[in-house]
C-alpha atoms as one frame of an Amber mdcrd trajectory, in Angstrom:
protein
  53.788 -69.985  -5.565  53.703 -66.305  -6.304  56.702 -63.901  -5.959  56.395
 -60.522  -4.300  58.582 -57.540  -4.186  57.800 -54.320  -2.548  58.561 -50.897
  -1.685  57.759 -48.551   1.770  59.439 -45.739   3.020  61.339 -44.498  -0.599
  63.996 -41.666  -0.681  63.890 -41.774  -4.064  61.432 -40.769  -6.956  59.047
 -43.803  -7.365  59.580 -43.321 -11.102  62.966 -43.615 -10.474  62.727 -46.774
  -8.497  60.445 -48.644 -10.920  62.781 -50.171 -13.689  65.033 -51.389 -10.511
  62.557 -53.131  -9.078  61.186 -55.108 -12.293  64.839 -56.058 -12.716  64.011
 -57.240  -8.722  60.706 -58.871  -9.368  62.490 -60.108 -12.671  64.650 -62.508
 -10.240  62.267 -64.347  -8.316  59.826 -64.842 -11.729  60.162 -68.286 -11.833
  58.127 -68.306  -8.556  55.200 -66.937 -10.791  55.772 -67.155 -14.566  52.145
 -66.734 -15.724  51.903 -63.055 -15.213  53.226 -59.751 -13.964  52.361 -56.805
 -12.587  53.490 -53.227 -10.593  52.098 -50.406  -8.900  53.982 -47.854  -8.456
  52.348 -44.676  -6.389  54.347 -41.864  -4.973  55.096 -43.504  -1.864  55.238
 -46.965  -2.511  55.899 -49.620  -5.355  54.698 -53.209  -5.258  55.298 -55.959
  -7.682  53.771 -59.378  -8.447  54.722 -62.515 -10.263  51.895 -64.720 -10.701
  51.564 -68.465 -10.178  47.864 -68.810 -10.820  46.236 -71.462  -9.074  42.512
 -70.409  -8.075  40.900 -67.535 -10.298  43.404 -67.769 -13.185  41.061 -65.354
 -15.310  40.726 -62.253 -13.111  42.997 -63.174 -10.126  46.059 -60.587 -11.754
  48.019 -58.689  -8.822  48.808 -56.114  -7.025  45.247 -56.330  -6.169  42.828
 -53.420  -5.660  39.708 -52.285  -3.909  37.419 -50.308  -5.611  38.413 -47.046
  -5.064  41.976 -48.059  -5.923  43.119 -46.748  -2.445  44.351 -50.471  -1.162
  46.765 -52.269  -2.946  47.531 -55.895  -2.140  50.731 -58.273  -3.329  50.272
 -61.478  -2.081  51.910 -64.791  -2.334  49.604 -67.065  -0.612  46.642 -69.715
  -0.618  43.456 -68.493   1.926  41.869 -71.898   2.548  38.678 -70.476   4.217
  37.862 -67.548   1.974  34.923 -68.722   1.004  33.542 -68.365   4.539  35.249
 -64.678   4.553  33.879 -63.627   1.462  30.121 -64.702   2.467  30.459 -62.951
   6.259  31.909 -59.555   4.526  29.896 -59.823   1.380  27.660 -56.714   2.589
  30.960 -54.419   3.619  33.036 -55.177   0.760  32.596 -55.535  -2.993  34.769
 -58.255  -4.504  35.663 -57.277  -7.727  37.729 -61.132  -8.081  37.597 -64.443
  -7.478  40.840 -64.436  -5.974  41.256 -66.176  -2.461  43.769 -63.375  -1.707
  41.420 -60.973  -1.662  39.586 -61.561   1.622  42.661 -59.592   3.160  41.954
 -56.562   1.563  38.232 -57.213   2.930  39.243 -57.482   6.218  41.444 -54.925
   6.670  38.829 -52.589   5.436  37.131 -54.118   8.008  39.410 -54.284  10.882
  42.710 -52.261  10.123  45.585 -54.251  10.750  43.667 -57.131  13.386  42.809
 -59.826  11.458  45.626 -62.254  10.876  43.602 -64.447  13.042  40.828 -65.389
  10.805  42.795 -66.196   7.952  43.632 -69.591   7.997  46.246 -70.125   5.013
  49.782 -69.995   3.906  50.992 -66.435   3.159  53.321 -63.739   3.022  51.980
 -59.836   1.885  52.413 -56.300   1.156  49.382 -54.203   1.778  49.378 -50.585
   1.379  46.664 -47.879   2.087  47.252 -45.219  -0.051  44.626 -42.703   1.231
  46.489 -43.047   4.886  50.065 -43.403   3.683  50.414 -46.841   5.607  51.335
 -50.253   5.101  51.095 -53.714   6.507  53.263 -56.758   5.863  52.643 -60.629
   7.446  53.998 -63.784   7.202  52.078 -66.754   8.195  52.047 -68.828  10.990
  54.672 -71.241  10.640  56.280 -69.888   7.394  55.317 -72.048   5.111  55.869
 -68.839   2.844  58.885 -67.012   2.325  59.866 -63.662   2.889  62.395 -61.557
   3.294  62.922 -57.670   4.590  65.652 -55.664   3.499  66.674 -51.404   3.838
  69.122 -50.176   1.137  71.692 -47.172   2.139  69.340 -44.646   1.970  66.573
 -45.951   4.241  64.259 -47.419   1.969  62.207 -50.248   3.512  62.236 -53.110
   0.704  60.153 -57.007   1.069  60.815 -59.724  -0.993  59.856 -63.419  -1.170
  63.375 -64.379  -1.612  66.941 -63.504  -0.831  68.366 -63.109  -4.579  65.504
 -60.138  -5.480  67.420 -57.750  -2.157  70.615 -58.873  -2.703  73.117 -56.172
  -4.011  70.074 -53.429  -3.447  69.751 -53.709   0.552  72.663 -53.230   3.129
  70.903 -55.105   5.337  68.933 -58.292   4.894  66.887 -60.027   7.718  64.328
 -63.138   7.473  61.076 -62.296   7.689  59.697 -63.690  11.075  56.608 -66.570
  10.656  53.481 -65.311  12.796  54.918 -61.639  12.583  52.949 -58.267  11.051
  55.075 -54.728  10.403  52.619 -52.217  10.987  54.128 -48.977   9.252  52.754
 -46.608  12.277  54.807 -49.432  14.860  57.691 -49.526  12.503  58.840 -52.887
  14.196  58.309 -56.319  13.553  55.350 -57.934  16.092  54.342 -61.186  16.633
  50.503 -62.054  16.110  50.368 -65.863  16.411  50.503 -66.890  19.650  48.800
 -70.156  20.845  48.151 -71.869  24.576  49.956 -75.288  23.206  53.165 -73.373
  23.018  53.429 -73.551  27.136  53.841 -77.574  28.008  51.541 -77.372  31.370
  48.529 -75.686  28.985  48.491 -79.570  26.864  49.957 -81.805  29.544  47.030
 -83.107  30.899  45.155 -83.164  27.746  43.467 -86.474  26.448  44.575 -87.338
  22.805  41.620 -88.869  20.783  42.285 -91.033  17.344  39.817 -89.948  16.332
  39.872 -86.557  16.395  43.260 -86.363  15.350  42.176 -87.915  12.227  39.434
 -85.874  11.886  41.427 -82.629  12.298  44.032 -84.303   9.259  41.242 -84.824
   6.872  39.391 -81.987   7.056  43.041 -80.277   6.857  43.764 -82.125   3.344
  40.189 -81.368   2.069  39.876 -77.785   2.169  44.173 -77.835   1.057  42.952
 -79.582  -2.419  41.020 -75.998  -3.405  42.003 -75.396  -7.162  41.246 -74.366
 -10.469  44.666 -75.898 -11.830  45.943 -79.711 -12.363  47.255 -80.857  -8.996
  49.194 -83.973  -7.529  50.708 -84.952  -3.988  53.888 -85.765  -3.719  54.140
 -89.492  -2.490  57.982 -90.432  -1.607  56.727 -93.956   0.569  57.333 -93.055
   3.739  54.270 -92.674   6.366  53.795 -88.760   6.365  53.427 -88.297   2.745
  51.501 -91.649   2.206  48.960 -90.420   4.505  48.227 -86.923   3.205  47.930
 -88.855  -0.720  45.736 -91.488   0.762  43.434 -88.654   2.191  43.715 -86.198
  -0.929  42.880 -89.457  -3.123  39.519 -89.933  -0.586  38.696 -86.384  -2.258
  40.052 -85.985  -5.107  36.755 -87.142  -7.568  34.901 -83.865  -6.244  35.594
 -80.155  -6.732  35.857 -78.785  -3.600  34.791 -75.592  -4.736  31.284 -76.737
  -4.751  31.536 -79.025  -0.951  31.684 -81.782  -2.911  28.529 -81.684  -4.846
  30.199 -81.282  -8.268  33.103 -83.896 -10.355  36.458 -82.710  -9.929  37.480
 -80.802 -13.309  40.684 -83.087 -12.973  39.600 -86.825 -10.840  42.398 -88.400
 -11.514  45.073 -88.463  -8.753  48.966 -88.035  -9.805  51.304 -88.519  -7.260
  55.328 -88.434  -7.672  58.155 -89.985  -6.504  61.896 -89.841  -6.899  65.014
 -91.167  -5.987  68.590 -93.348  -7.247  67.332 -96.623  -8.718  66.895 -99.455
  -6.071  66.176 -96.327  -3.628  64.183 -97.679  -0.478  61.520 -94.885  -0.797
  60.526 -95.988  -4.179  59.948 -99.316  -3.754  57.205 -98.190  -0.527  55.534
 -95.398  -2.608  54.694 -97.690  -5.647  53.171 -99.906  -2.665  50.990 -96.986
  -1.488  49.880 -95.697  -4.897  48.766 -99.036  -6.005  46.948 -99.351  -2.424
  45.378 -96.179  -2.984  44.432 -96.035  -6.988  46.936 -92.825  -8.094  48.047
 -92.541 -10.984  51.986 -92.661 -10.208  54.898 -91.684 -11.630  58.505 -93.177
 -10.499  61.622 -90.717 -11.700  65.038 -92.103 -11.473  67.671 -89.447 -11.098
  71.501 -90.446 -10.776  74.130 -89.358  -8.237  75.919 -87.616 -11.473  72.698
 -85.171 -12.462  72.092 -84.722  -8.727  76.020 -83.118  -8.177  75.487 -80.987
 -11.603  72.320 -79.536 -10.370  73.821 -78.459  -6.941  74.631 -75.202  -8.064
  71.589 -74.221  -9.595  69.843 -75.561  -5.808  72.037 -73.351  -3.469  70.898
 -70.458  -5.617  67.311 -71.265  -5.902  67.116 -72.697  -2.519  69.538 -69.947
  -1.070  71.002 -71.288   2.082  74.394 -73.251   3.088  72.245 -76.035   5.520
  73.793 -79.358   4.851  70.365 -81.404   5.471  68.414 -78.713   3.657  70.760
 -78.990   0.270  70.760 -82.791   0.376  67.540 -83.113   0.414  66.654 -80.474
  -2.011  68.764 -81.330  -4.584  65.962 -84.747  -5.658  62.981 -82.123  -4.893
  64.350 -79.826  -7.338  64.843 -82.224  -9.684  61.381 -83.786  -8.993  59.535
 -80.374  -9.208  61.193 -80.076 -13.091  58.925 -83.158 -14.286  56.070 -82.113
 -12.551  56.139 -79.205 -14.153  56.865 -81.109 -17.534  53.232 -82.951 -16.413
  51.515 -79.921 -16.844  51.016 -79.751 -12.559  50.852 -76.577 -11.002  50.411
 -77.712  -7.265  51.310 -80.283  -4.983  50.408 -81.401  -1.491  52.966 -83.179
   0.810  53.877 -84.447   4.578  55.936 -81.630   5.694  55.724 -80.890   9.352
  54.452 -84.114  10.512  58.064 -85.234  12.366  58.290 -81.877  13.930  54.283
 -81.711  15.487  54.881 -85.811  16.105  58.249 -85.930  17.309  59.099 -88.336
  14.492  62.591 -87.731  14.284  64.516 -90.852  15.627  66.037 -88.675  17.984
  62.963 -88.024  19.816  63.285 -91.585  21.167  66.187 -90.717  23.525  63.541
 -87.248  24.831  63.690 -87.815  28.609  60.143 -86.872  29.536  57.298 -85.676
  28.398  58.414 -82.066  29.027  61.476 -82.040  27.173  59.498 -83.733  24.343
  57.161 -80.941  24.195  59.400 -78.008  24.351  61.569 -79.848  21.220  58.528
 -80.049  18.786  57.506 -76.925  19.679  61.095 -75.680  19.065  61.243 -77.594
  15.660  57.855 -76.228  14.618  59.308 -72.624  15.231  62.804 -73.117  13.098
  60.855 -75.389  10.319  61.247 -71.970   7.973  64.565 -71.788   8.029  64.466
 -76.096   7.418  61.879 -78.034   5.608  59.177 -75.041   4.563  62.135 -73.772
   2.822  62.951 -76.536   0.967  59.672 -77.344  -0.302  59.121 -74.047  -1.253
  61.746 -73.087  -2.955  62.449 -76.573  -4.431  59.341 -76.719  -5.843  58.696
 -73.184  -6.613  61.985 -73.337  -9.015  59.572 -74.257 -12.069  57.011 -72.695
 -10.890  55.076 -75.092  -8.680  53.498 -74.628  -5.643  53.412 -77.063  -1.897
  50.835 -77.467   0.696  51.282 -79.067   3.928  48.036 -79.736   5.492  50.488
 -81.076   8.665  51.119 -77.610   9.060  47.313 -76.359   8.672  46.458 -73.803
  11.093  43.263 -75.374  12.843  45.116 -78.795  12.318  47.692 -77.705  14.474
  45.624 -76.710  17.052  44.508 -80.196  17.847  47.822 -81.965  17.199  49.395
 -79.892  18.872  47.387 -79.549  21.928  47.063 -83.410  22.676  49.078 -84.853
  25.726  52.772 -85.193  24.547  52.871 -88.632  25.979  50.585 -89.927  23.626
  53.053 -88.882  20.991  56.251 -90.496  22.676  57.795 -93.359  21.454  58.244
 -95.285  24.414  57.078 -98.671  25.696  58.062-100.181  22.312  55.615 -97.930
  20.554  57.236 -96.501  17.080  57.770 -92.975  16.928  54.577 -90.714  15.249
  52.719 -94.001  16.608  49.403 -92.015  17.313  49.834 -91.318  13.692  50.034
 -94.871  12.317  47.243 -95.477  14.435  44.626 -93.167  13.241  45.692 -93.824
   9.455  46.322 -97.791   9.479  43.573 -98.805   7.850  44.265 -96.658   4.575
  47.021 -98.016   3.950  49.197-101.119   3.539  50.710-102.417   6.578  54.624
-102.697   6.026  53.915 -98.630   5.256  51.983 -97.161   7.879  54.573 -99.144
  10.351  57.585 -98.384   8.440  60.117 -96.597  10.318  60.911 -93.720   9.571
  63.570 -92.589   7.053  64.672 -88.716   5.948  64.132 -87.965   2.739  67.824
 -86.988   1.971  68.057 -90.717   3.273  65.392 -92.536   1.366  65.961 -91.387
  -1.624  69.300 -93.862  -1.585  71.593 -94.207   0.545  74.734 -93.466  -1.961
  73.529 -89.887  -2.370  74.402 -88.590   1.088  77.635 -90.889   0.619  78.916
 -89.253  -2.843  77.944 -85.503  -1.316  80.469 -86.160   1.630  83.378 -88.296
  -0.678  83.220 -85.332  -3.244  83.404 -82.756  -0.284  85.952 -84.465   1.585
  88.423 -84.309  -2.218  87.447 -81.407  -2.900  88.269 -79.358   0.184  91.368
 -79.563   1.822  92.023 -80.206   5.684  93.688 -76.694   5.850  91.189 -74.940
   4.487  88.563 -76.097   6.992  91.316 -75.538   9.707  91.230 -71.652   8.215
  87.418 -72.136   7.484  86.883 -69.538  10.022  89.735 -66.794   8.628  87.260
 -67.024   5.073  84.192 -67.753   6.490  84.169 -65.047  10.117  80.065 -65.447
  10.371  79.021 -69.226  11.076  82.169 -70.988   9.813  81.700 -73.976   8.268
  82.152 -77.213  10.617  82.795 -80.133   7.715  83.880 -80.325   4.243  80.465
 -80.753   3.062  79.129 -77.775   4.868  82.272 -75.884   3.413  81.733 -76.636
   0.012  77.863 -75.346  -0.111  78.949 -72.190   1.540  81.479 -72.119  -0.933
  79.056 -71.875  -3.558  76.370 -69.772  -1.822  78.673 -66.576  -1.337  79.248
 -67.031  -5.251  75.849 -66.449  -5.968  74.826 -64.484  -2.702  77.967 -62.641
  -1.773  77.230 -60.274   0.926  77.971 -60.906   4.821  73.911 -59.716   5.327
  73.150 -62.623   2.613  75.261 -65.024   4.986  73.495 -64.033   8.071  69.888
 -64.991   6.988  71.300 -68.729   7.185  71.721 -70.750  10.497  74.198 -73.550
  11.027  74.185 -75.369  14.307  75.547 -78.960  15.430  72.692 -81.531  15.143
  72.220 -85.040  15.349  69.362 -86.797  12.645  67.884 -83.389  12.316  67.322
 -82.037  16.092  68.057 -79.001  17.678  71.060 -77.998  19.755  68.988 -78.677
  22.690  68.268 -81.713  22.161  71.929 -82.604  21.991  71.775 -83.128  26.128
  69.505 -85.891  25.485  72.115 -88.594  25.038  75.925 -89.049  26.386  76.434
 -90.338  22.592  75.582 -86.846  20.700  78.537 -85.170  22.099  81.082 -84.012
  19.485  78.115 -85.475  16.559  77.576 -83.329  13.875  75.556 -85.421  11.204
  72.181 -84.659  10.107  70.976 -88.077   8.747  68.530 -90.169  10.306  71.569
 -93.229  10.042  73.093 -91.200  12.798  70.703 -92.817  14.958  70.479 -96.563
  15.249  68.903 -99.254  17.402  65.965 -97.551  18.426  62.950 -99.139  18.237
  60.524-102.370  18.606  57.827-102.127  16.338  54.640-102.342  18.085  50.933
-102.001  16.692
């Protein structure tokens, strides 16, 4: 993962503006701490810190175009820009190997329409110097991060996190996923807009096996493109163990070459953590000896996970409850892959939200409601999960893919009759799933139920984060929590304690804002609190919150 910073719109001297915004790009350099770089024009500055993952010899940003008139920062993977770059070769002279530079292409190309053809996960500043215009995105889902900000003055200011705007802009917003900001619009549009988003355009589609799996392996394939040591990350439970038991199916070719080449690196690492006795590690050493990865089990204890929180609000840079438990063992996980000498990692990220594989979704009342909920999840998963892997990971410097969350993956699984995905007549939840995949891996895994990682990385660590919370914050304090805390008061100890610590490190009201906090019950939506008499007046995240569920069927 790269870090961007950039700036439109200035009121100041651009000379002026440059040391403050290396001090800026200076924050978020642990997203890319192989190189850096700045332009800084009259009108506009943009800065880069480079995690270099394909082209690490002549890949440097801001990139340019010949002339020097477009300038491009970029934090982002283009999966298919090897198709771009042969259907533009005759308008456009690459000067890099870079993926990233198929959007300068095509906007020479197109102007600002062509967000379409990229499939990838991204988040960029473009600016057109000759025309005094600029162009920021964010991809689809949000897999990316990215942040907009204006300073007193007026100054337009993007950043791929929080902590490079904070204590420079007056106001901070999140960057919306699927959005552009077209400089001659000045406002924030949407550009990703799909049929499967309405419930009657998929409800009386047929869902084929086979072409779910398919759609998943082609996904994983064209995610493994690299010119750096890789790994997946393999925590045991079915999401994850699918995506390494596909990337392994790969992972002896370069994919550079469609396969017709060895793999610079064949071997397969994948990674697992969690408390010792942890149920999640005990399933992934099952699926990496199924599979033939090379795997590596890291132990953490409750004590090194509670001394790290601090460090995780700030790099993670939000007060969730769900999205700090869980974070804290990713962070901690991403260190020693780093230590390995890995500089990417694919994992199962968005699989519960397109599958419904929450155990919540059991109690969905139809078909319809079921629909409308994943498509809901899918739309908050950057302010959830995509966060957390990104920033988790991108702490030392390493970067996630979620082929779950592939563009032209998600237009199959998402367009295939919601029934099919329901877990009803004893079918377990993501069924449709364990069915297409079964035969990759071991049994007792690809029918496991399904467990959070916050939860499956043992028990005792979601236990310990509410016994220190509950000592450490009094029952008056929440009762005031609202008199300290006026925007989204805290609504438990635990919740008050991360907030506690986030306006240390982020202490602005505008920082505060970029954060949601609603009730939820084993990770779903408000909405989906109707489902069930028994959610009223819940408020806990973990997956335990739900019990008695299923049957397992086959």
């Amino acid at each position: 993962m790269c870090g961007i910073v950039g700036v439109f719109e200035l009121k100041k001297d651009a000379e002026s503006l440059r040391g403050q915004v290396l001090k800026m790009a200076k924050k978020i350099r642990h997203r890319g701490p192989d190189w850096s770089g700045i332009y800084c024009g009259e009108k506009a500055i943009l800065a880069h810190e480079r995690l270099s993952i394909v082209d690490p010899e002549s890949g440097g940003q801001p990139l340019k175009s010949k002339d020097g008139k477009l300038i491009l920062s970029v934090n982002g993977e283009i999966y298919n820009h090897r198709a771009i770059r042969a259907e533009l070769a005759n308008d456009y002279e690459f000067l890099t190997g870079s993926d990233c530079e198929v959007i300068l292409a095509l906007y020479k190309k197109k102007g600002i329409h062509f967000l379409e053809d990229l499939n990838g996960i991204f988040a960029f500043a473009l600016y057109d110097e000759e025309k005094d215009e600029y162009l920021i995105a964010r991809d689809p889902i949000g897999v990316i991060p990215l942040y907009i900000g204006w300073d007193s003055l007026g100054s337009l200011y993007v950043a791929s996190e929080l902590k490079a705007l904070e204590g420079v802009c007056s106001r901070i917003e999140v960057f919306l996923p699927g959005h552009y900001w077209y400089s001659k619009e000045g406002k924030m549009s949407k550009w990703y807009i799909r049929d499967w988003m309405e419930y009657e355009n998929v409800k009386d589609n047929p869902a084929s096996i086979h072409e779910l799996r398919q759609a998943l392996e082609a996904a994983v394939q064209r995610q493994l493109m690299s010119d750096v040591p890789y790994g997946v990350l393999l925590s045991g439970g079915l999401d994850s163990s699918v995506i390494s038991a596909i990337a392994k199916k790969y992972a002896s070719k370069r994919i550079e070459t469609d396969g017709q080449k060895d793999a610079w690196w064949p071997q397969l690492h994948s990674f697992a953590i969690g408390l010792k006795g942890a149920p999640d590690l005990t399933a992934a050493r099952k699926v990496a000896d199924y599979i033939g990865t090379v795997h590596h089990e890291i132990n953490y204890t409750i004590q090194e996970g509670l001394d790290a929180l601090r460090d995780v609000i700030y790099y993670i840079e939000t007060y969730d409850v769900t999205t700090v438990r869980a974070s804290t063992p990713m962070y901690l996980l991403a260190r020693f892959i780093k230590s390995m000498g890995i500089k990417m990692v694919l994992s199962g990220e968005g699989a519960d939200e397109v599958f419904g594989g929450y155990l919540y979704f059991h109690k969905a009342p139809n078909a319809l409601a079921f629909h409308e909920e994943t498509v809901r999840k899918l739309n908050k998963l950057y302010l959830y999960d995509c966060l957390r892997a990104n920033k988790s990971l991108s702490a030392w410097g390493v970067e996630g893919r979620v082929p779950f969350l592939d563009k032209e993956f998600l237009d199959v699984a998402m367009r295939l009759n919601p029934e099919a995905k329901m877990a009803k007549d004893g079918k377990m939840e993501k069924w449709i799933v364990r069915k297409a995949f079964e035969d990759i891996l071991p049994a007792d895994v690809a029918w496991r139920q399904k467990e959070q990682f916050s939860d499956g990385v043992g028990y005792s660590w979601i236990d310990t984060l509410k016994k220190i919370a509950s000592q450490a914050v009094t029952d008056e304090q929440l009762a005031h929590a609202a008199e300290r805390f006026p925007f989204n008061p805290p609504l438990n100890k635990e919740e008050y304690c991360y907030r506690s610590i986030f306006e240390e490190h982020f202490p602005s009201l505008t920082a505060a804002q970029t954060v949601p906090s609603v009730p939820s019950v084993a990770c779903s939506t408000a909405e989906a609190l109707a489902w069930d008499s028994s959610f009223r007046n819940m408020n806990e995240p973990s997956g335990r919150a739900i019990k008695n569920v299923h049957v397992q069927s086959y």
